[in-house]
KEDO-642385 format. One record per residue (C-alpha): z negated, y, x negated. Coordinates in pm, 1 decimal. Each point is the difference from the previous one (the first is absolute). Example, Ala and Ser with C-alpha at 12.3 -4.5 7.8 and 13.67 -1.06 7.14 Angstrom:
up, north, east
-780.0, -450.0, -1230.0 .
66.0, 344.0, -137.0 .
//
This chain:
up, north, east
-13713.4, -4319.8, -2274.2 .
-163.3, -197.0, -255.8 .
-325.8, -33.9, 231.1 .
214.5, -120.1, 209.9 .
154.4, -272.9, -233.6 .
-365.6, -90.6, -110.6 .
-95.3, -11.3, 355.5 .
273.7, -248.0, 86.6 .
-52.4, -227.1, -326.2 .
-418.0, -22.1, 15.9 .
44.5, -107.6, 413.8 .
330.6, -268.8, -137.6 .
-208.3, -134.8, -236.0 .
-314.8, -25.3, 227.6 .
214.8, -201.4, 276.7 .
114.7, -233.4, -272.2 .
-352.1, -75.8, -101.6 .
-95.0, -40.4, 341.3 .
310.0, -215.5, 88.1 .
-36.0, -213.0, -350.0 .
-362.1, -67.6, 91.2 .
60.7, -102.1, 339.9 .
246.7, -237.8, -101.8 .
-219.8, -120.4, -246.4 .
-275.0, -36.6, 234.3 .
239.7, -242.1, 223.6 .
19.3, -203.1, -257.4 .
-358.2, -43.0, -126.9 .
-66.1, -34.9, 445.5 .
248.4, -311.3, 21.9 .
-177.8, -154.8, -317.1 .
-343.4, 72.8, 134.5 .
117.6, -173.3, 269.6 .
193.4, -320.8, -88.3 .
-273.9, -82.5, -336.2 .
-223.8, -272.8, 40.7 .
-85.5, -3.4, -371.1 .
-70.7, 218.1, -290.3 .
234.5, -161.4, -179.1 .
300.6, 38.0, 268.2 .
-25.0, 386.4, -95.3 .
24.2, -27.3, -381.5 .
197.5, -318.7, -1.9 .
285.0, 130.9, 286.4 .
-55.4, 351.4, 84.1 .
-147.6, 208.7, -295.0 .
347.8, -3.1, -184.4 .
214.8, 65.9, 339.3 .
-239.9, 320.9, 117.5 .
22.7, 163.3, -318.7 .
408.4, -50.1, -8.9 .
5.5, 116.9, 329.0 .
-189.3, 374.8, -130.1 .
332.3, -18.4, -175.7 .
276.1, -111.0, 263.4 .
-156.1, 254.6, 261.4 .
-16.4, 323.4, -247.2 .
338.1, -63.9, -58.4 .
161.4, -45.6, 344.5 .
-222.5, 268.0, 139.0 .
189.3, 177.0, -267.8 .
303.8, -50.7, 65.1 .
7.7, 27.2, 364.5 .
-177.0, 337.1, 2.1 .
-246.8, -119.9, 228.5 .
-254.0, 253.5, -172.0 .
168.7, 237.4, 145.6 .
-75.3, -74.4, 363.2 .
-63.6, 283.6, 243.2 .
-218.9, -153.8, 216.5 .
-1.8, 186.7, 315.1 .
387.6, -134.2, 13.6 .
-41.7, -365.1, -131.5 .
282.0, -208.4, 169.4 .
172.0, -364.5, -27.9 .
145.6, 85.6, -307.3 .
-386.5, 48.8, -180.1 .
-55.1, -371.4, 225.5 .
316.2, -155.3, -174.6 .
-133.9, 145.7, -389.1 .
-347.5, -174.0, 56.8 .
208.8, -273.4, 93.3 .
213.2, -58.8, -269.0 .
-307.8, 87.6, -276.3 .
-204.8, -257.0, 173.5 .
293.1, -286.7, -29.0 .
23.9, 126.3, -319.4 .
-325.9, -77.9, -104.5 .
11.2, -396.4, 216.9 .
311.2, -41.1, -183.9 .
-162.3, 71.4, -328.1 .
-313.5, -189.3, 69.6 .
236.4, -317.8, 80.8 .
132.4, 16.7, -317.4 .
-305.8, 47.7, -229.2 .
-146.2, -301.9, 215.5 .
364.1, -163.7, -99.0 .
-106.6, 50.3, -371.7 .
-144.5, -335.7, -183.1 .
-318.8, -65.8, -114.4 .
14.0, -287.9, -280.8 .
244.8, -227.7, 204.7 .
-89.1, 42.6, 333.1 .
113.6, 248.4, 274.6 .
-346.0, 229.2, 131.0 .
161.7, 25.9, 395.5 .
-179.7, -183.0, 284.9 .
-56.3, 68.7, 330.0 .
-289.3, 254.4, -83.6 .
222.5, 196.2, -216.8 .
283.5, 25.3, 270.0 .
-282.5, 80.1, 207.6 .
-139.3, 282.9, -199.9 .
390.2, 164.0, -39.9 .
62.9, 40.0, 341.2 .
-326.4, 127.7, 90.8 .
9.1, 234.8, -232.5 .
339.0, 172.4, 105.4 .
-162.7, 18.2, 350.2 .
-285.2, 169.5, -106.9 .
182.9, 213.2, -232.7 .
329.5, 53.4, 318.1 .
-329.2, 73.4, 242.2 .
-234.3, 204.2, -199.7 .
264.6, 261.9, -155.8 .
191.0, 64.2, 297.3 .
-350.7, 26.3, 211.2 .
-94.2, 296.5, -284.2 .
385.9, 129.8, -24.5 .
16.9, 56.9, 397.9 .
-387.5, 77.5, 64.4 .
29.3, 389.8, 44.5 .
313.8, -115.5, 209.0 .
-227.6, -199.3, 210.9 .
-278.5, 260.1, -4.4 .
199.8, 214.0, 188.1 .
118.2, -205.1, 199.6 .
-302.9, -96.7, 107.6 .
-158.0, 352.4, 63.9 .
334.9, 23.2, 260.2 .
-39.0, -273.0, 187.6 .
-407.1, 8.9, 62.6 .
-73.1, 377.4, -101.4 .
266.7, 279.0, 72.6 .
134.2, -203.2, 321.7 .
-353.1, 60.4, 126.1 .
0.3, 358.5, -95.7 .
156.2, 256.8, 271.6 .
61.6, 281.8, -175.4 .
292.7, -170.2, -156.9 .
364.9, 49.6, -0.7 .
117.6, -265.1, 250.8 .
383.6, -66.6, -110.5 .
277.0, -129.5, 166.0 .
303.5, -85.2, -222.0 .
375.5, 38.6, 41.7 .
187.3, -282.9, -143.7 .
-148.4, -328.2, -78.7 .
235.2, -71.9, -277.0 .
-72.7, 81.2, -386.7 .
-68.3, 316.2, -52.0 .
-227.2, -40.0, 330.7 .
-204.1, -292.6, -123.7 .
-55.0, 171.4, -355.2 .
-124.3, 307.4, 192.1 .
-259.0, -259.4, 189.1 .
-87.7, -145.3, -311.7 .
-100.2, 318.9, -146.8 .
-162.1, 163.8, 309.7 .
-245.1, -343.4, 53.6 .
-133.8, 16.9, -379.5 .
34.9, 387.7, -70.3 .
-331.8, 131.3, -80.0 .
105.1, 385.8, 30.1 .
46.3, 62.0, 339.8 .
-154.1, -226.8, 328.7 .
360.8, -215.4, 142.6 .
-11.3, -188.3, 302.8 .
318.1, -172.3, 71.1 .
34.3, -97.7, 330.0 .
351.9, -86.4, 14.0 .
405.7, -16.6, -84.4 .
257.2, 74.0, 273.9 .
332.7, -115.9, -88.0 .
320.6, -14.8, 119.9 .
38.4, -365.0, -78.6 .
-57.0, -216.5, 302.9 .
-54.6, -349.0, -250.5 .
-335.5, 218.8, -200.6 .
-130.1, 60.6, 429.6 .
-357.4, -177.6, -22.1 .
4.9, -89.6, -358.4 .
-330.6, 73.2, -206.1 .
62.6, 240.0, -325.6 .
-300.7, -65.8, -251.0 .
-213.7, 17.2, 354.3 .
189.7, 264.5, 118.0 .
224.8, -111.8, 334.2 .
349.5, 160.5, 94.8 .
-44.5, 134.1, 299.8 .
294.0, 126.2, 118.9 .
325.4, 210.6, -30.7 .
62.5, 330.3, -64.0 .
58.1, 112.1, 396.1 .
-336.3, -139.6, 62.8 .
-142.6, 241.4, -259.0 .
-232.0, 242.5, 210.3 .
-140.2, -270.1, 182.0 .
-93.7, -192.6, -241.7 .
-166.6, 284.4, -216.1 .
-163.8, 95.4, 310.2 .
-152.2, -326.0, 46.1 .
-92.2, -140.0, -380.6 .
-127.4, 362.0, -3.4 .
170.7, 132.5, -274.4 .
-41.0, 291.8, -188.7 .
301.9, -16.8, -273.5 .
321.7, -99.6, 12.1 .
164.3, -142.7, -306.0 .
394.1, -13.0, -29.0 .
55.3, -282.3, -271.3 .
394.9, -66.4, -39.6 .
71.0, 199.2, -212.9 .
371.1, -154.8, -40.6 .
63.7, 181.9, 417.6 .
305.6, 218.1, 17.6 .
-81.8, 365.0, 142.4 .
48.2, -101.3, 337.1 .
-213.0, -258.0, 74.9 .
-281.0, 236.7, -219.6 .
68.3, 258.5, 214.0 .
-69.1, -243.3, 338.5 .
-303.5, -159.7, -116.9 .
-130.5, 330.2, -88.4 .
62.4, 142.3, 325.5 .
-132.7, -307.5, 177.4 .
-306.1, 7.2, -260.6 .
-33.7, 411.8, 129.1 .
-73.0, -120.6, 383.6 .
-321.6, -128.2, -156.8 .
-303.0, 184.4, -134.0 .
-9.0, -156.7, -317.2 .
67.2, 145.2, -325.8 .
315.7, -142.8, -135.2 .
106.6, -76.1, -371.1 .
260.4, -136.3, -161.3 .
180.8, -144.5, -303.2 .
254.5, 175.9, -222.3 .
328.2, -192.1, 11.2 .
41.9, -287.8, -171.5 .
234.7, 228.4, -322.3 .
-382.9, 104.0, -68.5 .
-97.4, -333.8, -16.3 .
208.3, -157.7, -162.6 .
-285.3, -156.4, -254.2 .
-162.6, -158.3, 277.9 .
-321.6, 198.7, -21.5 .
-106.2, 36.3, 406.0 .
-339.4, 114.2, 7.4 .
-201.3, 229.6, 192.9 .
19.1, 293.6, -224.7 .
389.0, 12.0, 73.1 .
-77.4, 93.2, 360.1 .
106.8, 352.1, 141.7 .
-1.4, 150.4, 319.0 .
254.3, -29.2, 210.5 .
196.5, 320.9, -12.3 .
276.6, 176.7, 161.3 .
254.2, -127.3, -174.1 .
-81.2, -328.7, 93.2 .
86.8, 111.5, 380.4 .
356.3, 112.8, -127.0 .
143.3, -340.9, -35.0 .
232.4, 67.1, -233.5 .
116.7, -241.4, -254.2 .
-33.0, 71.3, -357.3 .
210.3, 268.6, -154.8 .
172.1, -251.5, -288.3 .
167.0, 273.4, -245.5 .
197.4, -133.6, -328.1 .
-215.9, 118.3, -309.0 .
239.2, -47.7, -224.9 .
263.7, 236.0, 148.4 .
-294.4, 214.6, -32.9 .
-98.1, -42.4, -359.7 .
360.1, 24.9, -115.7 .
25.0, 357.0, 89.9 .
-357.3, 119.5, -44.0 .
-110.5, -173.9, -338.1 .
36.0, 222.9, -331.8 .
60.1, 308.0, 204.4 .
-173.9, 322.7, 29.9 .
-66.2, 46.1, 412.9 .
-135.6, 271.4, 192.5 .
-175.6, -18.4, 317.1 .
-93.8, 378.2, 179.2 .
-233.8, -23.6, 234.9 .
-174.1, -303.0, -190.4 .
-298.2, 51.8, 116.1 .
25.0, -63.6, 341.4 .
39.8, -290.4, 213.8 .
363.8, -90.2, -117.9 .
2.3, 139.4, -278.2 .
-290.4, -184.5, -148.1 .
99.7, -321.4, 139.5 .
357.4, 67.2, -188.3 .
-231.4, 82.6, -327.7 .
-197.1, -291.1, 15.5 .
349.9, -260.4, 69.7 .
166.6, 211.3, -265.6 .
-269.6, -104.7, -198.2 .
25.5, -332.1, 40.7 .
403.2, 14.4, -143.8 .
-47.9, 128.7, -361.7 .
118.1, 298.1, 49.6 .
14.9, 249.7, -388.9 .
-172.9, 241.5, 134.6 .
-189.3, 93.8, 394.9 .
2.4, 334.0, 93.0 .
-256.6, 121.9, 275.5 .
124.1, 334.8, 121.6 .
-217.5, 142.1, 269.8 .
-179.0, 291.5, 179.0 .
-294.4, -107.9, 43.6 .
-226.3, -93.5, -288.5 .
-265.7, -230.7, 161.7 .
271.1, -233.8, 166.7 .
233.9, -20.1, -336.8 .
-355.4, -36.8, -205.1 .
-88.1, -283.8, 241.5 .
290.6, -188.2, -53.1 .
51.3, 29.9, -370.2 .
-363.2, -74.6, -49.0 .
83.3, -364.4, 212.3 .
317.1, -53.6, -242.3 .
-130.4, 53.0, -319.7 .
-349.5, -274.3, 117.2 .
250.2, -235.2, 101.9 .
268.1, 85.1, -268.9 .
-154.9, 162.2, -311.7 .
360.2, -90.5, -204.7 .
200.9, 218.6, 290.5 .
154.5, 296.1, -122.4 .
-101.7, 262.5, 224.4 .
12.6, 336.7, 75.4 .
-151.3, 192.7, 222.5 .
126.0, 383.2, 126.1 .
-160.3, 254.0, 227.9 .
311.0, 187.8, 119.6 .
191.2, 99.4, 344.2 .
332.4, -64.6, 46.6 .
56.0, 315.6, 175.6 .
-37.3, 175.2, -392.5 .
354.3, -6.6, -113.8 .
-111.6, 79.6, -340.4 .
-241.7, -271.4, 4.8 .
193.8, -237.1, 108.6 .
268.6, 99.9, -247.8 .
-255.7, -43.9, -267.4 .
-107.5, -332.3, 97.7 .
378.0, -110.4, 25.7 .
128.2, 122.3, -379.8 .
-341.7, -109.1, -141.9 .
-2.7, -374.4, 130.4 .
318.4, -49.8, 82.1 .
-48.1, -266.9, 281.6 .
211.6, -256.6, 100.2 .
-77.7, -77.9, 334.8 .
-168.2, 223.5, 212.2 .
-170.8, -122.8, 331.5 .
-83.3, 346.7, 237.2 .
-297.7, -44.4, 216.3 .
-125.7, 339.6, -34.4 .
23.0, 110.7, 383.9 .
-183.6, 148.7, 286.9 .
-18.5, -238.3, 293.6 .
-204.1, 73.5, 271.4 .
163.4, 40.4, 277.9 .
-235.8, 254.0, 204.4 .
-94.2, 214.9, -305.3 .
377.1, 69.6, -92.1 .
59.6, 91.8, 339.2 .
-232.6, 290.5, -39.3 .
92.1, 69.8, -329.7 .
383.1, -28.2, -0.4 .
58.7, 175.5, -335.6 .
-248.0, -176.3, -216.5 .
241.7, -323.4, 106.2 .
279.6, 116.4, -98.7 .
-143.3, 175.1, -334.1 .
-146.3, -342.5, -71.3 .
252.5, -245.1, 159.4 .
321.3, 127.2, -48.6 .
-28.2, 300.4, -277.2 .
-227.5, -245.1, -203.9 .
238.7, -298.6, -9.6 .
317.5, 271.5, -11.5 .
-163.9, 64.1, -355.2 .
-103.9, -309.9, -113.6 .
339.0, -157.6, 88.0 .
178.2, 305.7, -219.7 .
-206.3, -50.5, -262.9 .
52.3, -444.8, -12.3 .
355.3, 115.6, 17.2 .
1.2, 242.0, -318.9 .
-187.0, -214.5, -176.8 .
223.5, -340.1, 48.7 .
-273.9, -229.0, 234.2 .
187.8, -351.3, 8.0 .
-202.7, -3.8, 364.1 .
-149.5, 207.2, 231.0 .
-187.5, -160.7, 297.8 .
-57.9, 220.1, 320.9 .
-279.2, -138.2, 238.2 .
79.3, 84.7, 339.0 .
-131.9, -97.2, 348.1 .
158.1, -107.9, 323.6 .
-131.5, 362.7, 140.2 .
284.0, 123.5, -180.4 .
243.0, -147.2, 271.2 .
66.4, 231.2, 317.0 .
-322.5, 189.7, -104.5 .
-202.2, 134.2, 278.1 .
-268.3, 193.0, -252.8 .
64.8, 240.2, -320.5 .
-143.5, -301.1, -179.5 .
277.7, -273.6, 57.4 .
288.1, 276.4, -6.6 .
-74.0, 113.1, -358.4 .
-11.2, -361.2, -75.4 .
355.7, 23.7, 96.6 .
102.6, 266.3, -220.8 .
-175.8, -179.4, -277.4 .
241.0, -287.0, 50.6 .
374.4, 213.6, 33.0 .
-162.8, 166.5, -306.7 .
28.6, -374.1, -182.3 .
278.0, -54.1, 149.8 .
202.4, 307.9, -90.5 .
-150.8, -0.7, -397.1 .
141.3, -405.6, 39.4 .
330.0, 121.4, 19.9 .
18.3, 231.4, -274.7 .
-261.4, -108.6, -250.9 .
-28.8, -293.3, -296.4 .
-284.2, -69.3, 122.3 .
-84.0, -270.5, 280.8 .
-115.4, 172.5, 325.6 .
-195.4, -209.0, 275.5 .
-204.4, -17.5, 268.0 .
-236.8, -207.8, 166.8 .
-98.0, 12.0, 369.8 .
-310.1, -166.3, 137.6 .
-213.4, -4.4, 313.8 .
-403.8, 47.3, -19.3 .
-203.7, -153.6, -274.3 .
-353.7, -173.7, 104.1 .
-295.5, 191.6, -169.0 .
197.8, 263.3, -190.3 .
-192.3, 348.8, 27.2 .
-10.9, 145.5, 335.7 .
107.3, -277.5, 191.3 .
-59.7, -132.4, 304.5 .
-234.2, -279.9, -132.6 .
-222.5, 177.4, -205.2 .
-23.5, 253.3, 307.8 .
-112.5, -287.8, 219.0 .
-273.3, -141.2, -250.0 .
-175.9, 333.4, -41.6 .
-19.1, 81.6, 378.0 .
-85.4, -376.8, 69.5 .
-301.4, 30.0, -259.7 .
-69.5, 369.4, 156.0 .
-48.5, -219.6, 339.2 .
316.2, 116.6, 174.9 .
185.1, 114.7, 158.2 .
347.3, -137.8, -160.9 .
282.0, 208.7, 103.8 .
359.3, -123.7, 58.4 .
236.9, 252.7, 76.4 .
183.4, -183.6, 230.8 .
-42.9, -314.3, 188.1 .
345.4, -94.2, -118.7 .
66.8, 145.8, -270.9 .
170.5, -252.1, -286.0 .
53.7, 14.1, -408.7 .
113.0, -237.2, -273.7 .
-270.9, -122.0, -205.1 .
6.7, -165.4, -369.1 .
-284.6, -24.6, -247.8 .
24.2, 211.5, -328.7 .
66.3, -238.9, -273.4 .
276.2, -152.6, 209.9 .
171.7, 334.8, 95.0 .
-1.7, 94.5, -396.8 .
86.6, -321.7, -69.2 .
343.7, 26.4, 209.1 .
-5.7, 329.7, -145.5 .
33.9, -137.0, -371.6 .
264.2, -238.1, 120.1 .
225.6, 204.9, 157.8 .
1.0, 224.4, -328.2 .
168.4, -295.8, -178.3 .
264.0, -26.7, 275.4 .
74.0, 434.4, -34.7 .
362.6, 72.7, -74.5 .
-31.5, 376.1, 122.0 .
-16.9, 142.7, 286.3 .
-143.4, -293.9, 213.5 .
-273.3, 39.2, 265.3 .
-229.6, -278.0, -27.1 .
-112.0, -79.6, 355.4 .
-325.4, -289.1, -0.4 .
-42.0, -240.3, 288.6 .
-339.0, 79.5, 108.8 .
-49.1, -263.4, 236.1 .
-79.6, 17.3, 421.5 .
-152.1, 321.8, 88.0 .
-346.4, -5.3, 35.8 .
-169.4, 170.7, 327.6 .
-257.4, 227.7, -164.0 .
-242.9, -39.7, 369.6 .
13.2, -398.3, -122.7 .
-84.9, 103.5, -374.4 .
-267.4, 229.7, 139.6 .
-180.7, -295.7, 217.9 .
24.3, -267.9, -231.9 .
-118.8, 209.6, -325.6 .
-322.4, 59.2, 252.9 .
11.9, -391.1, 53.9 .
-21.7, -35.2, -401.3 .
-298.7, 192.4, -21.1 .
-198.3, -190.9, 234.7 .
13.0, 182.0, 308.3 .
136.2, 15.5, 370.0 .
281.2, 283.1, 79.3 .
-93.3, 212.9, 264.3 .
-399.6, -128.3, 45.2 .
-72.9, 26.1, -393.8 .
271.8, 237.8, -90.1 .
210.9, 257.4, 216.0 .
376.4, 6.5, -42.0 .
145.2, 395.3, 76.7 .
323.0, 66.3, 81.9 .
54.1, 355.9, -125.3 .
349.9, 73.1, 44.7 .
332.3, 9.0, -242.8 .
-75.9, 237.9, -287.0 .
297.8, 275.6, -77.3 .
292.2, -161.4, -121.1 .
-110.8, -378.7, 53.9 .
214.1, -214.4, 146.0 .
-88.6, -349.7, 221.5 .
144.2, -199.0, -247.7 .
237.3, 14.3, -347.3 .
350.6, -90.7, -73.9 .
140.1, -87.5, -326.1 .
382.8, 87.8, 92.7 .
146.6, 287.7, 84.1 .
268.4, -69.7, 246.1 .
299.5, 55.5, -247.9 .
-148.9, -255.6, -287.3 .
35.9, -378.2, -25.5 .
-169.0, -204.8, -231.6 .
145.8, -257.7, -253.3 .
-242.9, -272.5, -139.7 .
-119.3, -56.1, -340.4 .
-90.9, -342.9, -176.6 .
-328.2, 88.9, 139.6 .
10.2, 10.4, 374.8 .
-288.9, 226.7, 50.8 .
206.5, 274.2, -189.6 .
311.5, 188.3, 187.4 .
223.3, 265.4, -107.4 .
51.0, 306.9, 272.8 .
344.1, 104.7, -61.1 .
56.0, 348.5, -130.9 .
69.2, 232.0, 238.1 .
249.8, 335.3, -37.6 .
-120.4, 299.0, -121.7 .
114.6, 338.6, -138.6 .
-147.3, 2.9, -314.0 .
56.7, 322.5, -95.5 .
-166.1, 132.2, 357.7 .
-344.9, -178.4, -98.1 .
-20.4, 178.3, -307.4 .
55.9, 324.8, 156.8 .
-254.6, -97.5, 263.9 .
-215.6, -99.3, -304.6 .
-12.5, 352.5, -156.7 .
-47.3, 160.1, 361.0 .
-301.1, -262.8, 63.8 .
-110.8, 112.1, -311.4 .
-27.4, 348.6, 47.5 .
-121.2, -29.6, 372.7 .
-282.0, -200.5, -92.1 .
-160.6, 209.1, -307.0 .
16.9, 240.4, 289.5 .
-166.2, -158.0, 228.4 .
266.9, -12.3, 289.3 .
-107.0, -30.7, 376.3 .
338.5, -215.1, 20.2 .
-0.8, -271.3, -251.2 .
-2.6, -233.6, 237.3 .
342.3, 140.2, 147.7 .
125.5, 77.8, -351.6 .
-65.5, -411.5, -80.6 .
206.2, -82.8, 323.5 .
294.2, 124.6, -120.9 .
-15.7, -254.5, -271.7 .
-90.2, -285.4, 228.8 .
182.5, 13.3, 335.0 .
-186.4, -304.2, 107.3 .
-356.9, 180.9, 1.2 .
-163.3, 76.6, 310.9 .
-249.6, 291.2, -50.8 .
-292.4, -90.7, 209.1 .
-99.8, 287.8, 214.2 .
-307.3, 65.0, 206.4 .
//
């Protein structure tokens, strides 16, 4: 750090040398120039040049101008040589105002000598402030536009953000930029030159035009676009070859720093369309902050996104309660870089160890208690029925005794849409996991919820991460079905609906999230092959392999006998409770209990009895 600070102070100091002595040198230039004499220079300018030493140290002071970075030099270094050079004519006017015996030393070769001097002192410091700026410049225009191998760029949005990005890309000195146009929407920028860089055209003429300007990028600079029109310039950019990039939205830049380096790749996400997910932090923070919470199955995708927005709310203490070690240690490791202060904990355990988990309860004594811990792949649990339910239901039955006899203030459930007329072993003790909040709601001190969501983007096992590694395997991608549908939302905004509808619990309440349209996983499939630069079908084979045991075509979020009732936040519902005999799902409980530490041939038929609604898939 302090090499750092004596880095920063020894190059300060050099630019205000440099910038004193050019300023210094305008002024000797101007009187070089204007003397006819000797004497002129002692008689007029001797005194002026050495006050003006003084006048420019201290504006160049003041105005930080040491402190230049001159790769980004702008009008506002222009204006500061400005105002220190009228600072100086201003000051030479007056010492030329000042008497000597009883006459007045200004003529029309003093006057003369002023004014040249602030020109060659406006000129000759703004010349050496923008030179690297012109450098580079200058190495675009006559060197890298003759150079093929570079990236020829077409820009998306000639507003801005776009012209700050073509700024950046014509004098970057990292990476070989050729912009070689804007397409925008607007028809009043058609024709118009950008810093030599013409608008071409509109966004439905995008293929053509990369086609013909040759383009291999694409740039997507508006970074203030809704989902929607994202997710239509991305799939317009996708009919191209080009690579495509964009920036994050504008929350993320909200300091006005557009450059280069805040570039990504175009994702998935960006092909969802979805607006943001706004959730109300404070509701948040009012029920999290100074509390002791516990998140099983922290180590995994939900869980560690709930750890790391837990985080975030000051929580008293973080508990990490896991199975497996590498996941949990990967996560806490990633907390305590970005939050040494946290209080954290971190617990190898399973929840399907009562005395564990009894342990864990009456030595920390939560106060909330988020359960992720879960198996959830669909085609594995239908092979191995009984591990599902030991894990799924038995696991949760436990954990949710034990929040009760130690007095949780809130226990959060996270549950799926599978759960809803379940057609695999999966989904249906997803169900049970829910009547077992339910029923524990109605008797217990302790608030009970759950919260049902669709298919997360990029959580372990997915679809998406599936894709990528047979894409970079060189195919084929397989799709199940040509028309087969799911609900898609991105992690942090799934757990951040999750953390809301915590502060709306009252007991009992199934949390159901609006996912947003159903997503056609053959479309997913082709355009994640578009993002990596390649052609379905000629680069990359798409195979159809046929629904998987207990998959459905698409998801629902109802069951036929619930209706939802809004929240303040209109991308949470609540599924009305349905009727149950609570005292028949504990008996089923005990029976599932034994049958599975046996290893029944009928769990599946022993879990139906529980939930009518479940179709048991059969060959």
């Amino acid at each position: 750090m302090k090499r750092i600070i004596h880095t920063g102070i020894f190059r300060n100091s050099f630019i205000f040398l440099g910038l004193t002595l050019s300023f210094f040198l305008s002024a000797i230039l101007s009187t070089a120039l204007t003397m006819k004499t000797l004497d002129f220079f002692f008689d007029v300018a001797l005194i002026p040049l050495f006050v003006n030493i003084g006048v420019i140290i201290v504006f160049v002071f003041l105005t930080r101008l040491y402190a230049i970075s001159f790769r980004y030099a702008s009008v506002t270094e222009i204006i500061k040589i400005f105002f220190i050079a009228m600072a100086t004519f201003v000051a030479n006017i007056i010492l030329l105002f000042i008497p000597y015996g009883n006459e007045f030393s200004l003529n029309r070769d003093d006057i003369e000598w002023c004014v040249l001097s602030f020109l060659c002192m406006f000129i000759l410091s703004a010349s050496l402030i923008c030179s690297y700026r012109i450098l580079l410049y200058l190495k675009y225009k006559f060197i890298s536009k003759a150079d093929s191998l570079g990236h020829r760029v077409l820009i998306i949005g000639a507003g801005s953000a776009g012209t700050m990005i073509l700024r950046e890309l014509q004098i970057t000195d990292k990476i070989n930029y050729i912009p070689v146009g804007f397409i925008d929407d607007d028809p009043n920028k058609l024709g118009r030159d950008i810093l030599d860089v013409r608008v071409l055209g509109n966004s439905e003429s995008i293929k053509e035009i990369a086609e013909k300007t040759k383009a291999t990028q694409i740039i997507i600079a508006i970074p203030s676009a809704n989902g929607s029109t994202i997710k239509k310039l991305t799939q317009l950019c996708l009919e191209t070859k080009c690579e495509v990039k964009t920036l994050p939205g504008i929350y993320q830049l909200i300091d006005g720093a557009v450059s280069v380096s805040k570039l990504r790749k175009v994702d998935v996400n960006d092909l969802l369309g979805r607006e943001p997910v706004n959730t109300n932090l404070d509701e948040v923070m009012t029920y999290i902050e100074n509390n002791v919470v516990l998140v099983t199955g922290g180590g995994g995708s939900i869980g560690s996104e709930l750890c790391r927005q837990i985080a975030e709310h000051n929580p008293k203490q973080l508990i990490i309660l896991d199975i497996y070690e590498n996941n949990a240690y990967a996560i806490e490791q990633e907390l305590k870089r970005k939050l040494p202060n946290l209080n954290l904990l971190t617990l190898i355990a399973s929840v399907r160890d009562s005395v564990k988990m009894d342990d864990v309860f009456k030595t920390y004594r939560p106060d909330i208690v988020f359960h992720a811990a879960a198996h959830k792949h669909v085609p594995l649990m239908e092979t191995s029925p009984n591990e599902a339910v030991k894990n799924n239901i038995l696991g949760t039955y436990k954990v949710v005794k034990c929040a009760d006899k130690y007095g949780v203030k809130r226990f959060v459930q996270i549950s799926t849409d599978k759960a809803v007329n379940p057609t695999n072993i999966m989904g249906a003790t997803k169900r049970v996991c829910e009547m077992i909040i339910q029923a524990y709601a109605k008797k217990s001190s302790t608030c009970f919820v759950a919260v049902r969501f669709g298919n997360v983007l990029g959580s372990n096992g997915s679809v998406i991460p599936l894709f990528k590694e047979q894409i970079a395997e060189g195919g084929p991608v397989t799709v199940t079905h040509k028309d087969i549908i799911r609900y898609f939302m991105t992690i942090p905004e799934a757990v951040s609906l999750v953390l809301q509808a915590g502060a709306y619990a009252k007991g009992g309440e199934i949390f159901v999230l609006d996912m947003g349209e159903q997503v056609k996983i053959y479309d997913l499939a082709v355009n994640l092959i578009r993002l990596s630069g390649l052609e379905p079908h000629k680069d990359i084979e798409i195979k159809i392999t046929g629904l998987r045991p207990g998959e459905k075509l698409y998801e629902e979020r109802l069951m036929a006998e619930e209706g939802l009732t809004k929240t303040s936040n209109n991308r949470i519902s609540i599924g009305k409770p349905l009727e149950m005999d609570d005292e028949l799902l504990f008996k089923t409980l005990d029976k599932l209990y034994k049958e599975a530490y046996n290893e029944s041939d009928h769990m599946k038929d022993l879990v139906k009895e529980l939930v009518p609604t479940y179709k048991i898939y059969k060959d």
